[in-house]
N, C-alpha and C positions, 0 to 999 in steps of 0.2 A: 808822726808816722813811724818813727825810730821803734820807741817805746810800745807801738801796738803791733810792728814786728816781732818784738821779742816776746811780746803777751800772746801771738799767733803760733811760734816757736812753743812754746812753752804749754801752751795749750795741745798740741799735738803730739809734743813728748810722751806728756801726762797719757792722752787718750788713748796714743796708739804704743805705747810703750816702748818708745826710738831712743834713742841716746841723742839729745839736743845737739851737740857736733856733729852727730850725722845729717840732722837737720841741715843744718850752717853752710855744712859741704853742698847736699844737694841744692839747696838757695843757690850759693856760690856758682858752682855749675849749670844750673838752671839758666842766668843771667848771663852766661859766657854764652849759651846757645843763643840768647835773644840779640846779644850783638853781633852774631854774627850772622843772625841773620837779618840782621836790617843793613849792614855793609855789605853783606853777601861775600864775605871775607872766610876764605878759608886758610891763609898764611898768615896774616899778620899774629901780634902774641897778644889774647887777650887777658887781663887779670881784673878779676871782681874778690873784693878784700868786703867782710861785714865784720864789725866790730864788737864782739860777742857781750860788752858792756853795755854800749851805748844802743846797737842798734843802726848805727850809720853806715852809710852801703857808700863805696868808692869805686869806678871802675877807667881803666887802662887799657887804649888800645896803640898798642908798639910806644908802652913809656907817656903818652899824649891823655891827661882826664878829657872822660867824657863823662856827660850827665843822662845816666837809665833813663830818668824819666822821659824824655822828650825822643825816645825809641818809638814810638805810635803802638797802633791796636796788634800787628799782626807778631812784630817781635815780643809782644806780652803775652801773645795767646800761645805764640812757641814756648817762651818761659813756662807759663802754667800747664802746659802738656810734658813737658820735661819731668816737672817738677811734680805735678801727679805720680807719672811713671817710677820715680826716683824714691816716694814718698811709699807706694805699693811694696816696690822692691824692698824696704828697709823693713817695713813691718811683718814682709813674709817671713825675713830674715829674723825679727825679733820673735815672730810667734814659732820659729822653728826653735831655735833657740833652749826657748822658754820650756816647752814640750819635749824636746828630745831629751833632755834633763830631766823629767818626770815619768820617761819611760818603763812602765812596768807598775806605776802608781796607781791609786784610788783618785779618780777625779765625779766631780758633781755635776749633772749638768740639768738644763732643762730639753722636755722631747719638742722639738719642734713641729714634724711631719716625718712622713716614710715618703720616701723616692721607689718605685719598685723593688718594694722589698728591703732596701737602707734604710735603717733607723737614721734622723738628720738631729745632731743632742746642741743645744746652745752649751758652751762651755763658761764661755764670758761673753761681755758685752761686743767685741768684734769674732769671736772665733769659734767654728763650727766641729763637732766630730760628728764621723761616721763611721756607725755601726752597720757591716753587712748582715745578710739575714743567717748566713754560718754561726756570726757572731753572738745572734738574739739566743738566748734561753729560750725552746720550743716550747709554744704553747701559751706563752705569754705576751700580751698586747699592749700598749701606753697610747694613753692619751698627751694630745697638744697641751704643754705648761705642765705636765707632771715630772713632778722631779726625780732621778734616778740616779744610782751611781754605777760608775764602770770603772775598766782597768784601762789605762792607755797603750794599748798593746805594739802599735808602731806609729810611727812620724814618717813622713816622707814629705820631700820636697819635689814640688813639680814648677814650671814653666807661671803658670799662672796661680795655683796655690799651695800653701801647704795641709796637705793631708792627715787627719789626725784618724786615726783607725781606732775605736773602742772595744772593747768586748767585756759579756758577762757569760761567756763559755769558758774561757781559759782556764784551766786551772788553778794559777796565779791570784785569779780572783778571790775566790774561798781564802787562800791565803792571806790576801792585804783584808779580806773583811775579818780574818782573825785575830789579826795584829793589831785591828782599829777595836774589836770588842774583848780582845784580852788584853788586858795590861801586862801582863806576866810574858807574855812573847813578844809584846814590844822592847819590853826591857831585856828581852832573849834568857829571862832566868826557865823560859818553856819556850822548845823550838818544834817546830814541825817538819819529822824528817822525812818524810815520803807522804804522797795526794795521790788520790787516783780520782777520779770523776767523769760520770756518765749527765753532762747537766741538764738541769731540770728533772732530776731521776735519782739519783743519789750518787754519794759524793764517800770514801775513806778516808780518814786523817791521823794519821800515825805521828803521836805526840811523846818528847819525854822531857824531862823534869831535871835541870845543873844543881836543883835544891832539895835535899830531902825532906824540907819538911811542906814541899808542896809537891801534890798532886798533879800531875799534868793534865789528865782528863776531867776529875772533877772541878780545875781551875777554868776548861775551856768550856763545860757545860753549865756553870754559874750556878748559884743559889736558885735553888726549883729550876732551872733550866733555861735563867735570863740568859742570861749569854748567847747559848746556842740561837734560844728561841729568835733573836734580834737578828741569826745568820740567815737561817731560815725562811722568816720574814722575806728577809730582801730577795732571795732566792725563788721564793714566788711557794714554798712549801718543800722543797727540795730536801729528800731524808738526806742526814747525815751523821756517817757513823765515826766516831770518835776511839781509836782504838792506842795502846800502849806500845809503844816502839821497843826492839828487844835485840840487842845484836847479835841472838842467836838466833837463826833462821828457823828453826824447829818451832820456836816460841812464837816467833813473829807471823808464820804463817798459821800457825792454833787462833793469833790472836786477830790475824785478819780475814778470817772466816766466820769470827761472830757476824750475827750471836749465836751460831751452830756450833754444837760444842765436839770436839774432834778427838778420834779413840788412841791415831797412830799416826804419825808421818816418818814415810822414808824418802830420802833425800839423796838425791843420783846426781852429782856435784857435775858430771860426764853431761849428761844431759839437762842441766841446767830445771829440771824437775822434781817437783814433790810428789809423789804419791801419800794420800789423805785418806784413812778411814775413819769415817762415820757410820754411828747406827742407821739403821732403814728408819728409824720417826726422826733424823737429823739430816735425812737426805735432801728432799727438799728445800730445806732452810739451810742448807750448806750451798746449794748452788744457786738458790735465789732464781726469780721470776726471771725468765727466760736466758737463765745462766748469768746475772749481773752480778750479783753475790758473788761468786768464783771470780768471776775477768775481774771485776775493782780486786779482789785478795791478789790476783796472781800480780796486775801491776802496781799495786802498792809495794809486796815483797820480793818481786824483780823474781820469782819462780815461778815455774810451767806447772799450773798445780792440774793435779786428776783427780776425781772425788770417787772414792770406792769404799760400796757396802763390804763388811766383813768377809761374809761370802765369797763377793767378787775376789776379794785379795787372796784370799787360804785358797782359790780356785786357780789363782794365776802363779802361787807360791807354788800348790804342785805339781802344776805344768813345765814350770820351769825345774825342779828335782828329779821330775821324772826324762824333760830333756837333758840336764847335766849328766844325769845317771848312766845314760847309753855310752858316754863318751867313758872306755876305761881308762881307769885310775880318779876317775869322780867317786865323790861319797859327801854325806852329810856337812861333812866339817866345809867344805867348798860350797857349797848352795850357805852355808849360814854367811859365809863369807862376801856373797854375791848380796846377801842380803843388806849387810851391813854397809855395803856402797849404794844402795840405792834400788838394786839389780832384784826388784819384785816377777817378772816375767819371762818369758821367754824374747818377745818381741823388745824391751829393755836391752835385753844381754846381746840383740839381733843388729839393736841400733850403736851400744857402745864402740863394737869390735873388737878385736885383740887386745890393742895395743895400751887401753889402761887395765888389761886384766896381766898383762906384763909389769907394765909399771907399778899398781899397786899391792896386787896381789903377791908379785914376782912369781910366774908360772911360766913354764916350757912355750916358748914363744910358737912353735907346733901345736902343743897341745891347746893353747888360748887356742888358737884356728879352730883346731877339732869343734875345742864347744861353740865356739861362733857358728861355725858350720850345723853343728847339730841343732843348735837353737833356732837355726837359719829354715831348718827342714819343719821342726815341730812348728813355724810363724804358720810355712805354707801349707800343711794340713788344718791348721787352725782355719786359716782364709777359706780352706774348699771344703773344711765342715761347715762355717758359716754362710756361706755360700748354698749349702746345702740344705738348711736350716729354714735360712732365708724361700728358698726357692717351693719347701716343702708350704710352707706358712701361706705364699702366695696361693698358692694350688689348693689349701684349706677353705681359705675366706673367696675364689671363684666360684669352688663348689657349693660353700654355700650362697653364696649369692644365685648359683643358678636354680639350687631346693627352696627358697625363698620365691623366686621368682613363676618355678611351679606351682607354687603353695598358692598365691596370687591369683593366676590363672584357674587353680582348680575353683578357690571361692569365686 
């Protein structure tokens, strides 16, 4: 019986991943509740010793052997209820463990079922994750036994188990599936300095190069495009644009607005904005289907970007000129000035305020006001022409609707 203790030991280490002296103890412990409760003994001092060699169980109550075995059915079935409980708690402990240590990693799993929406992934042979449906890639469905991988986005520990949270939305993800199909960013000789991502929809990745004789972007999009292609894949088709990290921001935001190729950026450090000209055939494909294009550039390059036809820009330049103008002692050399911070507009110069046309410009702390103020006026004639505009246009497209709707009638 010794010996098939320790091959039972042993066998549950194995399976459930326990540390065999955790084992030992809760044994140990297990067998202190069975005698006490066949005495019904809550003072005396009980000790149960098992012999991690041999297997041999010895147990002591107040200094005195007594022999386990001859405890009967009901102090056994207490033991095995302990020792259940004690065996649960160790493994919850190991699978936390085990997990909380690979948080933020690529794990494999199989799909088991959807709970209301929770994806339920076999991890291993005891241990379950769940993916909510925030978490799932939209649009995408798995079948029972197909295999998929995820990112381990949290652990938690609860009462009765440990919680393994997955996702294939985060961010992060793209990331570790980079690092598993480049070699070159594993080795960190290519790192990836900024992600933006809309998942299932496309995805930025602003890569650069510790080696000049490699490529960063052509490292991560492979020969004909293995690489990439294998991202993709798993992704479910998911476009992903792979651009050149630049630590000038003028560059970096040119370069994450591909593939639209861009005329001018002024950059208002004040408000934390680029303003971006593009040609009228680069407008569209600068802001991307229903604006995705822009929002992934602005958060990949940490700037509030605007996308302005030429037009627009030389229209808002001389609005602003012609506001700076009215304020005396403006002239030219001051609007080039306003431009060179960033300061395209009137509404621009409206939002900065004074106080960096003080500080970098160094101007009459009075007169910064003046132009703020006068910038302030030309915003709100803008609003109550467009207003105007606005209101004309309505009154255009009723009327016709109501010449149409005679036209109807008269046929």
């Amino acid at each position: 019986m010794n010996q098939e203790l320790l091959r039972i030991v042993d066998n549950i280490a194995r399976d459930k991943n326990i540390d065999k002296e955790s084992i030992f103890v809760d044994l140990e412990e297990a067998m202190i509740s069975a005698v006490r409760k066949h005495f019904s003994d809550l003072e005396s001092e009980i000790v149960v010793r098992i012999d991690r060699d041999s297997g041999k169980v010895v147990a002591f109550r107040d200094e005195q052997p007594i022999d386990i075995r001859r405890l009967g059915r009901i102090p056994a079935q207490t033991a095995k209820q302990v020792m259940i409980q004690k065996i649960r708690a160790d493994e919850r402990d190991s699978i936390y463990t085990e997990f909380v240590q690979r948080k933020g990693q690529l794990i494999s799993g199989a799909v088991v079922r959807y709970e209301g929406g929770t994806l339920i992934i076999n991890l291993d042979h005891w241990t379950e994750g769940f993916m909510p449906k925030g978490e799932q890639i939209m649009g995408q469905t798995h079948r029972p036994g197909e295999r998929i991988r995820c990112l381990i986005l949290d652990v938690k520990e609860t009462a009765s188990q440990v919680k393994i949270i997955l996702s294939r939305t985060h961010p992060d993800f793209i990331r570790r599936l980079f690092e598993s199909e480049v070699p070159e960013i594993a080795e960190s000789i290519i790192e990836i300095r900024a992600l933006a991502r809309e998942a299932g929809y496309r995805s930025k990745v602003a890569v650069t190069s510790y080696d000049d004789k490699v490529d960063p972007v052509g490292a991560c999009v492979g020969v004909r495009g293995s690489r990439i292609k294998n991202i993709v894949d798993e992704l479910g088709g998911e476009k992903i644009d792979i651009v050149r990290w630049n630590d000038s921001s003028q560059v970096l935001v040119a370069n994450a607005l591909m593939p639209a190729k861009v005329s001018e950026i002024a950059l208002c450090f004040e408000l934390g904005r680029a303003t971006v000209v593009v040609d009228e055939d680069q407008l569209s494909l600068a802001i991307g289907k229903h604006g995705q294009n822009v929002r992934l550039a602005a958060r990949l390059s940490g700037w509030d970007i605007d996308i302005l036809t030429p037009d627009e820009y030389n229209l808002g330049i001389e609005r602003l000129a012609a506001a700076v103008k009215t304020v005396e002692g403006a002239d030219d050399v001051l609007v080039d000035k306003l431009i060179a911070l960033g300061i395209i507009s009137v509404l621009d110069l409206d939002d900065v305020g004074p106080e960096p046309l003080v500080g970098e410009l160094s101007l009459d702390p009075d007169f910064a006001e003046r132009l703020v103020r006068g910038a302030d006026q030309a915003a709100k004639m803008m609003a109550v022409e467009s207003e105007r505009k606005q209101a004309e246009k309505e009154l255009a497209e009723q009327a016709g609707q109501v010449d149409a709707q005679k036209k109807d009638q008269e046929e």
